[in-house]
BANULUM-473034 format. One record per residue (C-alpha): residue in three letters; x, z, y. Coordinates in nm, 2 decimals. Layout:
REM BANULUM-473034
  resn       x       z       y
   ALA       X       Z       Y
...
***
This chain:
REM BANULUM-473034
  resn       x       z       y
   UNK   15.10    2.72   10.01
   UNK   14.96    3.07    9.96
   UNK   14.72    3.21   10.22
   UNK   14.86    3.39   10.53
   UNK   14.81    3.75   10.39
   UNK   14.76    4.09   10.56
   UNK   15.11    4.22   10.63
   UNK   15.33    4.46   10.81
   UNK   15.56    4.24   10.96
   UNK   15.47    3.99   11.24
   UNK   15.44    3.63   11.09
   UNK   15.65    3.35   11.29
   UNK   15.37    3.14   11.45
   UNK   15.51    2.82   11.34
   UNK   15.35    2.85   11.00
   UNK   14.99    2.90   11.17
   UNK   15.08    2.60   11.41
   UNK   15.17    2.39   11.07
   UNK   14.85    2.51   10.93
   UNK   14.62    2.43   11.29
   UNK   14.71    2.06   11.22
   UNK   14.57    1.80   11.48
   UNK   14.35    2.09   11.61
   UNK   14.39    1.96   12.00
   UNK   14.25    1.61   11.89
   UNK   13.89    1.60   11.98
   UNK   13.74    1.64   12.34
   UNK   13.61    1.98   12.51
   UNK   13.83    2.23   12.63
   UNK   14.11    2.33   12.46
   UNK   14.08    2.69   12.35
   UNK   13.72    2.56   12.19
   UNK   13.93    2.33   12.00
   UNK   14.20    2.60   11.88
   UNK   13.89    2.81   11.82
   UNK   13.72    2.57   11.60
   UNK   14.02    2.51   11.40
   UNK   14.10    2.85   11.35
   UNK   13.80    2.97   11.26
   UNK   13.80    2.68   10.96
   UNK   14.13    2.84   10.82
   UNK   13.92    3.16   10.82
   UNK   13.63    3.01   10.64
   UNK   13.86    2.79   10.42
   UNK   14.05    3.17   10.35
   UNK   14.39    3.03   10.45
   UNK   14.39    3.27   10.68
   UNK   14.32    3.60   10.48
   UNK   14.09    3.92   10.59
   UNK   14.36    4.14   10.80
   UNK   14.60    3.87   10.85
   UNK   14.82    3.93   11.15
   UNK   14.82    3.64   11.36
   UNK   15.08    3.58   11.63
   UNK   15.09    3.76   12.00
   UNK   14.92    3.52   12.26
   UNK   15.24    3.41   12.43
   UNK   15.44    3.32   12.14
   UNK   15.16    3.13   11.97
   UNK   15.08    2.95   12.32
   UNK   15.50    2.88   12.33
   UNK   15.48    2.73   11.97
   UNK   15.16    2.55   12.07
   UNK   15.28    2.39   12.38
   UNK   14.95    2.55   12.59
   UNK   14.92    2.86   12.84
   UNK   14.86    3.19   12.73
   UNK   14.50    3.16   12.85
   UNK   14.41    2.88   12.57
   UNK   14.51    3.09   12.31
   UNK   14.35    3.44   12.46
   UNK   14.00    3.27   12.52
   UNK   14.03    3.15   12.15
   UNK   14.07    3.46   12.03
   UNK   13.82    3.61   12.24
   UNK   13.57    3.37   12.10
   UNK   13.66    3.44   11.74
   UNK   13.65    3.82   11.82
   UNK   13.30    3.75   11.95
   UNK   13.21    3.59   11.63
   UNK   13.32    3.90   11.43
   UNK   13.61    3.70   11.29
   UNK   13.88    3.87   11.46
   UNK   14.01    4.22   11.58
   UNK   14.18    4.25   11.87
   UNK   14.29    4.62   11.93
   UNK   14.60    4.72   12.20
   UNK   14.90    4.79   12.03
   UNK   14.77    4.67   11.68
   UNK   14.73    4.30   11.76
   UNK   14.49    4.02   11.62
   UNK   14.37    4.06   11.25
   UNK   14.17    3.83   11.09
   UNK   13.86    4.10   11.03
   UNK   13.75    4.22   10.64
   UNK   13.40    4.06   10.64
   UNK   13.53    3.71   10.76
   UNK   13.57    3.59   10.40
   UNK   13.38    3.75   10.10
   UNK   13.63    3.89    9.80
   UNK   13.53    3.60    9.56
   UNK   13.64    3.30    9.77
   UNK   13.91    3.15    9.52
   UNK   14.25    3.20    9.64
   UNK   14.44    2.83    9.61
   UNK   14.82    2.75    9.66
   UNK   14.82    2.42    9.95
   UNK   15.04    2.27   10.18
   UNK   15.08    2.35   10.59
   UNK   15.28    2.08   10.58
   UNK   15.25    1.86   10.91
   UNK   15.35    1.55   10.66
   UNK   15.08    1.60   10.48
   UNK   14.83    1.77   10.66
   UNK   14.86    1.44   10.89
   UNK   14.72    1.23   10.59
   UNK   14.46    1.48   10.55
   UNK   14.27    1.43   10.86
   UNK   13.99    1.18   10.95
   UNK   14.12    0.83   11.19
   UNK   14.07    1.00   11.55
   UNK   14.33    0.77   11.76
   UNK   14.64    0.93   11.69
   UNK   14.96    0.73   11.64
   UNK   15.13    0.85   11.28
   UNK   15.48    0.83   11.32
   UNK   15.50    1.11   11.12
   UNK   15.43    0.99   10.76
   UNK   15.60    0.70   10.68
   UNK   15.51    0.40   10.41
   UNK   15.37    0.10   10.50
   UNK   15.03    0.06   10.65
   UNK   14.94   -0.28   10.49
   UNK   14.99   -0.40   10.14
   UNK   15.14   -0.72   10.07
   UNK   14.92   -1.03    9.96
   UNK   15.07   -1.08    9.62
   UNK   14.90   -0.69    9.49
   UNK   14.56   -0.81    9.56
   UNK   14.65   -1.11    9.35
   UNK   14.80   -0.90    9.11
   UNK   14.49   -0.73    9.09
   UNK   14.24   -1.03    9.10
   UNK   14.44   -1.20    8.80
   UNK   14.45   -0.84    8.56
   UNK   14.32   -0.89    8.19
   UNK   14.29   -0.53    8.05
   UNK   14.40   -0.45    7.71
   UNK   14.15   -0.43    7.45
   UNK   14.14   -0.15    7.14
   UNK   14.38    0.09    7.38
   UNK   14.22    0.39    7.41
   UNK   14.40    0.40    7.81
   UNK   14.61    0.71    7.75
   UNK   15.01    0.69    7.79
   UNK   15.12    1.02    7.92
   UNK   15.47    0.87    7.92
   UNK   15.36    0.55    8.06
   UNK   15.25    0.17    7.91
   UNK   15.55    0.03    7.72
   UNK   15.57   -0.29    7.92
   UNK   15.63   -0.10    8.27
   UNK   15.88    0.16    8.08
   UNK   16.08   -0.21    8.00
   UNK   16.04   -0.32    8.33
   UNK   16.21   -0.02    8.54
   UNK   16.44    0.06    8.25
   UNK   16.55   -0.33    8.27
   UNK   16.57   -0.32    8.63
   UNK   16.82   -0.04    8.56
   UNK   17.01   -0.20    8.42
   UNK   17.04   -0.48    8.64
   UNK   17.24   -0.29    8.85
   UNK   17.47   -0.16    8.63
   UNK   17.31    0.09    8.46
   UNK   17.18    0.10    8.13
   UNK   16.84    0.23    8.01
   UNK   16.60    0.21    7.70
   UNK   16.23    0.26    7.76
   UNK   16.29    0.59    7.59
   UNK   16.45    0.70    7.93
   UNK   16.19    0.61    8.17
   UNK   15.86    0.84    8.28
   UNK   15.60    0.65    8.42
   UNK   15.41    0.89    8.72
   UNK   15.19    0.91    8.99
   UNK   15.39    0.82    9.23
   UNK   15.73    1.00    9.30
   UNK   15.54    1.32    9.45
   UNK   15.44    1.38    9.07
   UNK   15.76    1.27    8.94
   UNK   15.95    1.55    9.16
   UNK   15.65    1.77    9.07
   UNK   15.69    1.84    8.74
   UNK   16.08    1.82    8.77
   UNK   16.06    2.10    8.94
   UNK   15.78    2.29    8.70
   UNK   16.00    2.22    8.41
   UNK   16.34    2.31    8.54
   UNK   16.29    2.54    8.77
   UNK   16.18    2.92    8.73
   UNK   16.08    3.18    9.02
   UNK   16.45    3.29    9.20
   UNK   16.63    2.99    9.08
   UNK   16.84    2.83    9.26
   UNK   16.78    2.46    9.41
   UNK   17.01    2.31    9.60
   UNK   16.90    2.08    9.89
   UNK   17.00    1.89   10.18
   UNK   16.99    1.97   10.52
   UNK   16.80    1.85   10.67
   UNK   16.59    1.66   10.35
   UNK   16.26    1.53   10.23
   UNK   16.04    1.80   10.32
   UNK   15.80    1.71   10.01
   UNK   16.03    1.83    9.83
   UNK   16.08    2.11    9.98
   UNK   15.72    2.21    9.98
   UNK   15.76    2.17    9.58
   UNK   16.04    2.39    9.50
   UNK   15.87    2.71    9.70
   UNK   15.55    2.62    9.51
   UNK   15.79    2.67    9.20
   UNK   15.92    3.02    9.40
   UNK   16.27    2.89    9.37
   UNK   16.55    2.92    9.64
   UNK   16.65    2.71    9.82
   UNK   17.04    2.64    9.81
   UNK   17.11    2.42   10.14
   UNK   17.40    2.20   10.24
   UNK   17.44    2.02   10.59
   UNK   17.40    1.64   10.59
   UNK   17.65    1.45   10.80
   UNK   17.63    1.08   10.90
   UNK   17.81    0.99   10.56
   UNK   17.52    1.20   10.35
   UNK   17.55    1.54   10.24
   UNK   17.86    1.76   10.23
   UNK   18.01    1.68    9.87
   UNK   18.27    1.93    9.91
   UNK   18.06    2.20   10.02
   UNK   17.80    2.08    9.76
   UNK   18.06    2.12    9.52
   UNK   18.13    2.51    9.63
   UNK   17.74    2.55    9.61
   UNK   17.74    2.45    9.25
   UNK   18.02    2.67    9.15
   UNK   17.90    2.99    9.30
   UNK   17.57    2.97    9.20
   UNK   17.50    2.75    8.96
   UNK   17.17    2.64    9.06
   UNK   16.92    2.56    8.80
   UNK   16.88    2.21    9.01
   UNK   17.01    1.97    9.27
   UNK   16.78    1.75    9.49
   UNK   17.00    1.47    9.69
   UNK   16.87    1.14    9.88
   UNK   17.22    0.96    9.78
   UNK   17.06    0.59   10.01
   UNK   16.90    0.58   10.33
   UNK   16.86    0.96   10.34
   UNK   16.53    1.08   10.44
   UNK   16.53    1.14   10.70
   UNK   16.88    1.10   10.88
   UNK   16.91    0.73   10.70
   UNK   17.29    0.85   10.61
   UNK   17.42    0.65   10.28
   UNK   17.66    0.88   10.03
   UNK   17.99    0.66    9.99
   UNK   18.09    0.57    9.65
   UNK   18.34    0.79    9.61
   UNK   18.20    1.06    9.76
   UNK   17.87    1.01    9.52
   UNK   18.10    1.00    9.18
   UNK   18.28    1.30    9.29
   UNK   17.95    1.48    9.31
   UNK   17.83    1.36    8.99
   UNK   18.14    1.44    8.83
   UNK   18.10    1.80    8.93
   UNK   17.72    1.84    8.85
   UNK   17.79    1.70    8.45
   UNK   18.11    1.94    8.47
   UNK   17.92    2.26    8.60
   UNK   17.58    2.16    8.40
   UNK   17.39    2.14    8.70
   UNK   17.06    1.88    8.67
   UNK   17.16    1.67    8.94
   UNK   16.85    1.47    9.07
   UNK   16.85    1.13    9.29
   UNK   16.56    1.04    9.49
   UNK   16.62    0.66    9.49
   UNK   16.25    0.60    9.65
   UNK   16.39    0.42    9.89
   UNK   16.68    0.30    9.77
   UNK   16.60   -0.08    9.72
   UNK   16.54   -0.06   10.13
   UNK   16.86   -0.22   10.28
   UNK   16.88   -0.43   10.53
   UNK   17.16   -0.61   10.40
   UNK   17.27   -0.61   10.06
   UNK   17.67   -0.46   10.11
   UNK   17.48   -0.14   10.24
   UNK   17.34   -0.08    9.90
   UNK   17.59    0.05    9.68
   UNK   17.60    0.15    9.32
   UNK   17.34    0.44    9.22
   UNK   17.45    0.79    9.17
   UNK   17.34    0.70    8.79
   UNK   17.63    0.47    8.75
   UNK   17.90    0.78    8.76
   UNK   17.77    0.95    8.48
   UNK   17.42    1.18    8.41
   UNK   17.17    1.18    8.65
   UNK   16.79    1.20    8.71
   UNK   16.64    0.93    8.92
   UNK   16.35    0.92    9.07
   UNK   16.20    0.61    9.16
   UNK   15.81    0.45    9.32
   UNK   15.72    0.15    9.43
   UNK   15.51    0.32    9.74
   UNK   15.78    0.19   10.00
   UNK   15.86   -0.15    9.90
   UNK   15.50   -0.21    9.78
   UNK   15.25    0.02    9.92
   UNK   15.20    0.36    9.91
   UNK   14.82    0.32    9.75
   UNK   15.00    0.15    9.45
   UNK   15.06    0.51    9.29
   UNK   15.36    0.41    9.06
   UNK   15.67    0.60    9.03
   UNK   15.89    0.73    8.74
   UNK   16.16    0.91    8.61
   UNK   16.49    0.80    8.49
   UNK   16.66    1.02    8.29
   UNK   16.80    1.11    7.89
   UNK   16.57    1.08    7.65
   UNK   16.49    1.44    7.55
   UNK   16.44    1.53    7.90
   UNK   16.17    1.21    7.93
   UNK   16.02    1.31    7.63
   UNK   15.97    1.71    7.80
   UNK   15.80    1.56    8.10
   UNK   15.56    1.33    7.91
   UNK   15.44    1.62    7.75
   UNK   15.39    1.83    8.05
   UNK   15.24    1.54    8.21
   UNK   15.01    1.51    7.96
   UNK   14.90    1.83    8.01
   UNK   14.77    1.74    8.40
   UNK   14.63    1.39    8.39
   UNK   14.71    1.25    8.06
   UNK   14.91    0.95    8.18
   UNK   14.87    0.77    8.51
   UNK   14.65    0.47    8.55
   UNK   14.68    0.16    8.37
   UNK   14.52   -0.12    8.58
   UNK   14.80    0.00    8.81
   UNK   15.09   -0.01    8.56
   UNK   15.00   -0.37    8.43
   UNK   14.97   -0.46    8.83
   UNK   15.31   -0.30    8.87
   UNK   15.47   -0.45    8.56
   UNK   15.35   -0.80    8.71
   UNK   15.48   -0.72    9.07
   UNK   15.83   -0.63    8.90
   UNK   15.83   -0.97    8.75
   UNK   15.87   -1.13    9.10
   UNK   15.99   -0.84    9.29
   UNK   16.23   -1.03    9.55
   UNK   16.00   -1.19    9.77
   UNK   15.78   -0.92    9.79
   UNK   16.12   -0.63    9.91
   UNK   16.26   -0.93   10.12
   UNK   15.90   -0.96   10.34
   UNK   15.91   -0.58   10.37
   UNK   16.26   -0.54   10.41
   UNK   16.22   -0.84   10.72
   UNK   15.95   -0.63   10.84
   UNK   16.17   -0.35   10.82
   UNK   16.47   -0.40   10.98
   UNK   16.24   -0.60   11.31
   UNK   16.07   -0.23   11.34
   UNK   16.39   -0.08   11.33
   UNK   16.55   -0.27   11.64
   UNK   16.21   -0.28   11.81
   UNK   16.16    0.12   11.78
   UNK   16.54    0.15   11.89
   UNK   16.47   -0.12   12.20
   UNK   16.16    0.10   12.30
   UNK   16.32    0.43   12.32
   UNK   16.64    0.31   12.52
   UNK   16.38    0.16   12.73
   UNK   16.18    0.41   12.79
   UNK   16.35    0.72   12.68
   UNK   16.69    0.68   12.75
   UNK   16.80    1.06   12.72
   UNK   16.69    1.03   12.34
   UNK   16.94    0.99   12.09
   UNK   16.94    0.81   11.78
   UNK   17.19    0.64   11.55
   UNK   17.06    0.26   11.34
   UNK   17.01    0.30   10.98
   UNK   17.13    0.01   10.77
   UNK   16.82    0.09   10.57
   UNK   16.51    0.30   10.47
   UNK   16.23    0.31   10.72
   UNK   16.30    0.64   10.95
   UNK   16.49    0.70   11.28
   UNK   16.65    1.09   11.34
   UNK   16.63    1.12   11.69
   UNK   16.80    1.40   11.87
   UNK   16.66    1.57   12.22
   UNK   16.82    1.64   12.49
   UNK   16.67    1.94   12.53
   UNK   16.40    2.18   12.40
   UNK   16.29    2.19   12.04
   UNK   16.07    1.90   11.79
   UNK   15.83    2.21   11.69
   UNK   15.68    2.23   12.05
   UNK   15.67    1.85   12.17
   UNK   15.53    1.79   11.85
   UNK   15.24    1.97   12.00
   UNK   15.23    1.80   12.36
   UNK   15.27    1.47   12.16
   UNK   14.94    1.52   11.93
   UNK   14.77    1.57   12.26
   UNK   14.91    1.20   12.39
   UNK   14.81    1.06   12.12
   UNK   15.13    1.04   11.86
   UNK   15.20    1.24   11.56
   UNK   15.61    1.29   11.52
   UNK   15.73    1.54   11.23
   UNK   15.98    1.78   11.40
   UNK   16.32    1.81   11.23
   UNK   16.26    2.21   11.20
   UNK   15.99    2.11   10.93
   UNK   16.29    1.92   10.73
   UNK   16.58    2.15   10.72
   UNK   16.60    2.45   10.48
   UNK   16.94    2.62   10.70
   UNK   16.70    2.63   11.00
   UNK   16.85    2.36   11.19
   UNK   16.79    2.02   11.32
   UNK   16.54    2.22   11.57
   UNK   16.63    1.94   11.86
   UNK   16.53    1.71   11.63
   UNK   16.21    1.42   11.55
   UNK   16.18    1.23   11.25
   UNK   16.01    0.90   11.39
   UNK   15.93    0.59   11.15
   UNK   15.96    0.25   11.26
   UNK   15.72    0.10   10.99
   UNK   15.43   -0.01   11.23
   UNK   15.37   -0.30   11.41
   UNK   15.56   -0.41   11.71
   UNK   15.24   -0.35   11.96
   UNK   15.16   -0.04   11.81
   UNK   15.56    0.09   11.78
   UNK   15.51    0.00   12.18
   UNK   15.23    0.20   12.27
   UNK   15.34    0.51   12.06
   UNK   15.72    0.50   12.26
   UNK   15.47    0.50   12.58
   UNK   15.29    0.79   12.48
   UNK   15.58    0.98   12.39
   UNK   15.74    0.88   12.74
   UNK   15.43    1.05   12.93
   UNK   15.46    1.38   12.69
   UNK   15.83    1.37   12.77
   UNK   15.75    1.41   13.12
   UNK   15.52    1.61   13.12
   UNK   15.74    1.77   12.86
   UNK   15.99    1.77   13.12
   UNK   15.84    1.93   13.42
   UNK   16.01    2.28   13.36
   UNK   15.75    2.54   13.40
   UNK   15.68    2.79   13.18
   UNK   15.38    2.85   12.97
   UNK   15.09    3.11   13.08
   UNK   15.17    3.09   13.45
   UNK   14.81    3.02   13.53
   UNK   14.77    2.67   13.53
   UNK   14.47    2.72   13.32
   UNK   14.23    2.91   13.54
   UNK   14.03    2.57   13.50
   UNK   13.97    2.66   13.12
   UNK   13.66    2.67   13.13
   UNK   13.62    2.26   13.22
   UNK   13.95    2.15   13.03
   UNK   13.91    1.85   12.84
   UNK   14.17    1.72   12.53
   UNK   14.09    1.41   12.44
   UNK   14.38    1.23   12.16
   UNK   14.56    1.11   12.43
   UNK   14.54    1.43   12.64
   UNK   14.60    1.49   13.00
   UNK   14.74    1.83   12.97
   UNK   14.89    2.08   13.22
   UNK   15.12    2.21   13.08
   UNK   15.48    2.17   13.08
   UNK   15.79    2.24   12.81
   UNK   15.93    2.55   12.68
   UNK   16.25    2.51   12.59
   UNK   16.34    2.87   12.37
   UNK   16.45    2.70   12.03
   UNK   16.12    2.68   11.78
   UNK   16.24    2.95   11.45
   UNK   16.25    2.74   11.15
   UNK   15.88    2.71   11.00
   UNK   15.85    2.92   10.72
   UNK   15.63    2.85   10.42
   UNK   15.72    2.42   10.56
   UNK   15.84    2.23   10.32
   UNK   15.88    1.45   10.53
***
């Protein structure tokens, strides 16, 4: 993302409160610790000289704190000389808190992200999901590799043997592929990466789901495109008004999650997904598939055929869900000519991705099945746990079962995800809020919660929602004085806050992209 800029117009304090991170984990009182992470966006220049930053009450709302947290943090930073504060001109970040030739970088504010991003501090992540353990049979993998001699290590478009493996396991199911048509990358983050840097131009046109993979989303405003978004319902997204979407603008891309959507867990029924295909290759519109976690069903009729089968499409593919998400193997899946673009625009950025890894992954394809049916047991017992937990202890929570993929989409009663996310970092749990997911500016009731950990620790995270909830719950509003104690307030990562919900809907966070 670019950083926050001087500007006319007020910024929406949801991108600053994507940006702050975990900034209430730590222990001290709590306007230190908005402070301290504050002034590193200054510092870092993510925050640039004569930004304007958000009035005190709507960053407090956004923040889930009273209007006293965020005033003494400004005052402290206006202290420092890295703020003005002037009546009736607001907060700027002042002109001698970063020096002219600090680089200017593009990054994420993504919670998703910026979750993996900070150091182990107690937290539950239910926010980034991919398993937290790899299976037995990598390390063995790896203990048992034999590297190849006179091979000088390069393969921008991958090592032939893994480009056999995927493209045969393509055609397993029906669809068939020559090595030609298969992009070995790191991971499907790259894969999506440069799909969208060579088809996508600044002002095209993208059309997404709604809500969708928020990754993605992140990508295709790094590429300056727009984004085109359709509603997802519980059979996957709106074919017919995907269809419309297509026809009146002709967007230069289409980015669907046709299994297990990410993150509703909706699966696109056959004949919805061929009529969709149909009308991409009709209108020449790239359609792409994210089949990441496609191979993830908990029983075998609830994996149907790939959107691939119906006619031309571009899948991408990893291994980080069914395997582990260090294993940094994914790939594309698409015609030949197109394969052959990406290699070379891969090649420009990291010159193939990393062969000890490929020959591991070509081995761990060999004997796939026991390695997806342990994660997909492990799976589907998080899934009904997580579910048990939150009827148990949330009961005013909402949240359909998934026949597959590793994510719950749980509705609130009321309030909005944006804010409890905040009061949930200070219990001790990191949920993505829905808002951060959905390019129409929806789904603002809404949490993404995983259900990949273990049963104890799926447990204790429903029991620190629970006490946010309540607390969540209580009714007051923010900044009605309950933190005249400021100068004594501890945060540690559980929290024991004052403070109470505000249940005005959160705007949908701008410059977000899980």
């Amino acid at each position: 993302m670019e950083p926050i800029e001087a500007s006319a117009s007020l910024p929406a304090p949801d991108d600053l409160v994507a940006r702050l991170g975990r900034w209430s984990a730590g222990r001290g009182p709590l306007y230190l610790l908005l402070a301290s992470r504050l002034r590193g966006l200054i510092d870092e220049g993510a925050l640039a000289p004569g930004a304007l930053l958000p009035p005190d009450r709507r960053l407090a709302a956004a923040l889930a704190v009273g209007r006293t947290t965020v005033v003494a943090a400004y005052d402290t930073l206006r202290q420092e000389g890295r703020l003005v504060r002037r009546q009736g001109s607001g907060t700027r970040v002042a002109a001698a808190a970063l020096s002219l030739d600090v680089p200017r970088v593009k990054e994420t504010s993504n919670p998703l992200f910026l979750h993996l991003l900070e150091a182990p501090d107690g937290v539950i992540l239910l926010s980034c999901a991919a398993p937290d353990r790899p299976p037995a049979e990598l390390a063995e993998a790896y203990r048992s590799l034999a590297l190849p001699d006179g091979d000088l290590g390069y393969h921008p478009a991958g090592i032939g043997a893994l480009r056999e493996a995927v493209a045969a396991r393509y055609a397993a199911r029906g669809v068939p592929t020559t090595p030609a048509q298969i992009l070995v990358t790191t991971g499907a983050q790259q894969a999506l990466s440069l799909l969208a840097r060579l088809l996508l131009a600044p002002g095209d046109g993208v059309l997404v789901e709604a809500p969708t993979y928020p990754g993605a989303l992140d990508l295709f405003r790094e590429a300056a495109a727009v984004p085109l978004p359709v509603a997802v319902g519980p059979d996957g997204v709106d074919v017919a008004e995907a269809v419309r979407v297509m026809e009146r603008h002709r967007p230069a891309m289409a980015y669907v999650i046709g299994r297990f959507q990410n993150p509703t867990g909706a699966v696109l029924p056959p004949l919805a997904g061929r009529r969709l295909v149909e009308a991409a290759n009709a209108l020449g519109v790239p359609l792409v598939d994210d089949e990441v976690l496609a191979d993830l069903a908990f029983d075998a009729d609830a994996c149907g055929p790939p959107l691939s089968s119906y006619g031309e499409v571009i899948g991408v593919g990893s291994l980080s869900k069914a395997v582990w998400g260090g294993l940094r193997i994914g790939w594309v899946r698409g015609p030949a000519p197109l394969v052959a673009r990406l290699a070379r625009l891969k090649a420009l950025h990291d010159l193939g991705s990393d062969v000890p890894s490929q020959l591991v992954a070509v081995r761990l394809l060999g004997a796939y099945a026991p390695v997806l049916e342990a994660r997909l047991r492990a799976a589907r017992a998080g899934h009904d746990h997580l579910r048990a937990e939150l009827a148990r202890l949330l009961p005013s929570w909402s949240c359909a079962p998934v026949a597959g993929g590793q994510t719950l989409w749980v509705r609130l009663p009321h309030g909005d995800g944006v804010s409890f996310a905040q009061l949930a970092l200070r219990h001790g749990v990191a949920v993505l809020p829905g808002a951060t997911t959905d390019a129409l500016g929806g789904s603002l009731n809404h949490l993404r919660l995983h259900f990949l950990a273990a049963p104890e620790v799926l447990t204790e995270a429903v029991r620190r929602l629970a006490a946010a909830w309540a607390e969540y719950g209580k009714g007051a509003e923010y900044g009605s004085g309950a933190e005249s104690h400021i100068g004594t307030e501890a945060a540690s990562p559980i929290g024991t806050g004052v403070e109470s919900r505000i249940g005005t809907g959160r705007a949908f966070l701008r410059g977000i992209a899980v």
